[in-house]
Structures are given as C-alpha cells and as structure tokens.
N, C-alpha and C positions, 0 to 999 in steps of 0.2 A: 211322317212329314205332315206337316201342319198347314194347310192351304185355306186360301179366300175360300170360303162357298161362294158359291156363286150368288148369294142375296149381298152378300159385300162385296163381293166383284162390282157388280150392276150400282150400285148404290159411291163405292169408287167412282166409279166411270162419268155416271152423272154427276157426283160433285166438282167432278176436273170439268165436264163438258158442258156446266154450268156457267151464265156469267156471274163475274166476280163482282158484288158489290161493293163500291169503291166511296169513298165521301171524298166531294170533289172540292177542289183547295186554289182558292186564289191570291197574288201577288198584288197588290198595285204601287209603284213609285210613280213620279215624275219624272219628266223631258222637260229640258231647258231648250228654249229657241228664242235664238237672238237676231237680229239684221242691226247694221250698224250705218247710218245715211252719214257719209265723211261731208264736211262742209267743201263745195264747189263752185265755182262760177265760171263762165261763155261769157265772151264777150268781142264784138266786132261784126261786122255786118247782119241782118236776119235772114239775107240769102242766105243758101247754103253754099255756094259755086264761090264765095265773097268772105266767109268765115274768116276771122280773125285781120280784116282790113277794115274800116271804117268809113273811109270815102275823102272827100275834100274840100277843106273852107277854101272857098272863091271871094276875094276881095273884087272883082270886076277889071275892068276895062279903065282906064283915065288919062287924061291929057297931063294933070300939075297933079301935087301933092302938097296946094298951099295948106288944107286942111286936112284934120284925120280922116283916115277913112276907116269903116268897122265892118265887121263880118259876122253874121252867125250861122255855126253850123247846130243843127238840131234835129233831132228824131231819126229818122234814114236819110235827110239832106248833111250828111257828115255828124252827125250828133254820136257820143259816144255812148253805145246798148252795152249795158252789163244788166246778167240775169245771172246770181247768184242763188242756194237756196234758203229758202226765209230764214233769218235770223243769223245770219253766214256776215260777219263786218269783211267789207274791202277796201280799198286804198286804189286808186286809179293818180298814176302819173304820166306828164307828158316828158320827152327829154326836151334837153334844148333845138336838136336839129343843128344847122350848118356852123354853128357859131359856136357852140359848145359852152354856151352861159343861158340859159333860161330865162336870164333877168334883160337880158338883151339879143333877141333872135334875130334872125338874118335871112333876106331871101335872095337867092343869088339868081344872077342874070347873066345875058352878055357881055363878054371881055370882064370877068371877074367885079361890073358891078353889080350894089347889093341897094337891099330895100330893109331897114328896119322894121320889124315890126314885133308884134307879141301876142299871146294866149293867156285868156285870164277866165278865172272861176265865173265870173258873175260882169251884169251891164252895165255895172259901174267901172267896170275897167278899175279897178285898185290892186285887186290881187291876181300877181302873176299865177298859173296854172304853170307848176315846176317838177322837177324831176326829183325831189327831197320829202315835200308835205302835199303837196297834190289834194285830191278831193275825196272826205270817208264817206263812206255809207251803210246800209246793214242790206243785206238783202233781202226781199220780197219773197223770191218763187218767180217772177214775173221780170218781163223785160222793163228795166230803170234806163231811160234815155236821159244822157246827161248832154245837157247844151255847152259850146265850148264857144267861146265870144274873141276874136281876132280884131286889132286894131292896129294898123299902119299909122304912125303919128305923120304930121305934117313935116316933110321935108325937100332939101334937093332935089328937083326931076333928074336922074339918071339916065343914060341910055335908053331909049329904045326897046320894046322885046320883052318874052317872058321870064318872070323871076319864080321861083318857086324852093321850097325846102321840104326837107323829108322828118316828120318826128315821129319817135317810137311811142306808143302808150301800152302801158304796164299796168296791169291789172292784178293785184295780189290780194289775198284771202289768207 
C-alpha cells in the first residue's frame, strides 16, 4: 500500500491551511433615480384654519344708488392667493352666484329684493370676471394675489337690509 509520507502529508496540509490567493474582481453599473414634481397649485386664504375660502368684497353701507359704487378686494382684504409651482399655467374663474349669468350678477336681499352688480378682471370695469375665460397666469412658487374689482352700477334704492351673494372660484392647472 502506497501512502503519503509524511513530508507530503505536512506539505498537504499546509497547502489546504494556506490562504488562497484569489485576484479580486469588480462589477460597476449604474442606478437610475428619478423624482418627478407634478405641476400644483393652493389657493384661498394664507391662514391655514381659512384654506380654500377667500374672504369678502364689502361694497359698504349707503343711503341711494344714484351713482356706481366699486369695491376692491386685494391681498388678504378678499384678494384671490394662488401659489402654483413655477412655471405650472392656471385659469382662476369666478361663477356667476345667485343669478346664474356672470354677465349680470345679483345680490339678494330682503323679501326677494336684489342689487345688481358685477366682478371684473381689472379698474377699468370692462371685463366681466366670468365662469368661462376668467384670468391665466403661470405660476411663480410664490403666493400671486390677484385683485378682483366689484362694482354695483347706479340704480333703484330697494328695500332696506342686507344683500349679499355667494360665488365659487375655481382654480385649475
């Protein structure tokens, strides 16, 4: 029978109890990472207890309506806050309110009377601020206070008492 001696025994033994030297090997790919910022916009109060309400253009107090009277809502005195994110275009529309025609709004009172009046883009009073084409903008990052300009034309004294109307505004991106 044919065995190790024991110089290859030992000589075994240390090659197994040797480390192995290895050439060491590496890989490298890429990782993709993406974030994707969807275009967004807030808009309505800058309280937070107040979000998505605006507040309220106050025409005042008066005796006659021989002349027009105007109103302006602007910044947090009723103005309408849209902060979209930069470069985000929006559309802000008003509806019509009690009357259900834009072109001719209505403020209602005691015993079913009413007050003409209207909302318009800018202080010239020429364009109605309507529920169809309303007012575009791009967005900032940053709160855009848009002024909304009320004018009751000269008419009839009615009753007595408060008149007031409710309109929606619509904020689309």
């Amino acid at each position: 029978m044919h065995g190790l001696g024991d110089s290859k025994w030992i000589a075994l033994v240390l090659g197994l109890c040797s480390p192995v030297v290895a050439l060491a090997a590496s890989k490298t790919a890429t990782l993709g990472v993406t974030a994707e910022v969807l275009p967004a916009c807030t808009a309505g109060s800058s309280v937070p207890a107040t979000l998505g309400q605006f507040g309220t253009l106050d025409f005042g107090s008066h005796f006659a309506l021989a002349a027009a009277v105007t109103a302006l809502a602007q910044g947090s005195n009723g103005g309408l806050r849209v902060n979209c994110i930069a470069n985000t275009p929006y559309r802000v529309l008003i509806s019509a309110g009690n009357s259900g025609d834009s072109t001719s709004r209505t403020l209602l009172g005691p015993a079913a009377a009413s007050l003409s009046y209207n909302l318009y883009t800018a202080a010239d009073y020429t364009t109605v601020w309507d529920d169809s084409t309303g007012v575009s903008g791009l967005g900032s990052g940053a709160d855009q206070w848009l002024p909304v300009y009320g004018r009751v034309p000269a008419q009839a004294v009615p009753a007595s008492g408060l008149y007031s109307d409710t309109v929606t505004v619509t904020v689309s991106w």
